[in-house]
C-alpha positions as CSV (number, residue, x, y, z in Angstrom):
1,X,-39.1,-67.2,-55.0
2,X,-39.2,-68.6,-58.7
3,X,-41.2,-71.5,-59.4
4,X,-40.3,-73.8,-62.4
5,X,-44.4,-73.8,-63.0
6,X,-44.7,-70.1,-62.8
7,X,-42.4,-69.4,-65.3
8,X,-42.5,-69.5,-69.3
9,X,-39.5,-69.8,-71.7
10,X,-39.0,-66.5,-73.8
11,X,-36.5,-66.1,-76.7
12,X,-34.4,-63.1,-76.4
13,X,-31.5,-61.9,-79.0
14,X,-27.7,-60.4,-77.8
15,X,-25.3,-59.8,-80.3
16,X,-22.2,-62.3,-79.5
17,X,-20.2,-59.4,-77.8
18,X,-23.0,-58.8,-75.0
19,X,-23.7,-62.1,-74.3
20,X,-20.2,-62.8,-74.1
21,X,-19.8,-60.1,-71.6
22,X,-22.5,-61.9,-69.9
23,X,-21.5,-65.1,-69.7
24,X,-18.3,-64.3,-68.2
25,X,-19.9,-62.3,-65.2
26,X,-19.3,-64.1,-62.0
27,X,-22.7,-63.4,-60.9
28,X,-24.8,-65.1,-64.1
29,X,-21.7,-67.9,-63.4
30,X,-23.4,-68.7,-60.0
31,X,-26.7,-67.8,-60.7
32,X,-27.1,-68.6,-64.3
33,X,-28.0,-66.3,-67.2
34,X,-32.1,-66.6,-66.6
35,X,-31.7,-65.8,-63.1
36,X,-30.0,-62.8,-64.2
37,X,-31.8,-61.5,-67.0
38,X,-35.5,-61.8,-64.8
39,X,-33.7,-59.6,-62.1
40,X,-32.5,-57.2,-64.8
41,X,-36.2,-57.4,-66.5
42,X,-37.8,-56.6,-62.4
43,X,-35.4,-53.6,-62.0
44,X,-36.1,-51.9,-65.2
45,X,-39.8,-52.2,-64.3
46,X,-39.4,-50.9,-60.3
47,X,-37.1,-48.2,-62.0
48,X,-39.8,-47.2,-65.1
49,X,-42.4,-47.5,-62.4
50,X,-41.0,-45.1,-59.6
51,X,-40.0,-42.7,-63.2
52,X,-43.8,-42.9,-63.7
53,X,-44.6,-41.4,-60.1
54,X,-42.4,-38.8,-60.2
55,X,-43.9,-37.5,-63.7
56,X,-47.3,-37.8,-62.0
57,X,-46.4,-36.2,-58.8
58,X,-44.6,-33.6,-60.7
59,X,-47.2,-33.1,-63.0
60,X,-50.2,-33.1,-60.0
61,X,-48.0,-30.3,-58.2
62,X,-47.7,-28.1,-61.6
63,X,-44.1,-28.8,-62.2
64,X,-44.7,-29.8,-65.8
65,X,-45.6,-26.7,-68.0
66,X,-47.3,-24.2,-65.4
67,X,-46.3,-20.8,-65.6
68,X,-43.2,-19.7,-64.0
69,X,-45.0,-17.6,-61.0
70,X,-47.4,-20.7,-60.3
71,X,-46.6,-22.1,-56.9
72,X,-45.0,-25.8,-57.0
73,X,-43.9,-28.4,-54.7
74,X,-41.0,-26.7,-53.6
75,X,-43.3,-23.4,-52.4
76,X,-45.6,-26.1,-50.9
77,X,-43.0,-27.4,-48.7
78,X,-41.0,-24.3,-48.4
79,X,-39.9,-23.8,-44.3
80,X,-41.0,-27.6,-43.3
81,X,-37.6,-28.6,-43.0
82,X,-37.2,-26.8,-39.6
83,X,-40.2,-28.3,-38.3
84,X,-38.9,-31.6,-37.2
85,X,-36.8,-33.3,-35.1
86,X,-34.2,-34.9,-36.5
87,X,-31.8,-37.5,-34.7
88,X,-28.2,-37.3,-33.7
89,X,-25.8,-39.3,-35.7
């Protein structure tokens, strides 16, 4: 939850078109444009974040630049997928 206190006031540039586009959006009607634009800010960051662990996993399994013979993640994990149980649906 966003508290009033906990926040700071940032200036941010849109050329007209976007922030019209914006502005008309049902959901940043009800919500309002700030409300909006801190989710959008959140999201990008979750979704840069979770790009940054997959380079790093990647990268830790030898995925990024090892030579093609070198075993990776999916010779790691190769014949696991029969190993479990997996519900009815």
């Amino acid at each position: 939850m966003w508290h009033a206190l906990d926040m700071k006031p940032v200036q941010v540039t849109f050329d007209d078109a976007l922030l019209d586009r914006l502005d008309r959006h049902p959901t940043v009607r009800a919500r309002g444009r700030s409300a909006v634009l801190r989710e959008a800010a959140a999201e990008y960051l979750r979704k840069k974040d979770a790009e940054e662990i997959d380079r790093r996993y990647r990268a830790g399994y030898g995925d990024g630049g090892a030579a093609p013979d070198a075993p990776g993640i999916d010779d790691e994990l190769d014949g696991w997928a029969a190993e479990g149980a997996w519900p009815e649906i």
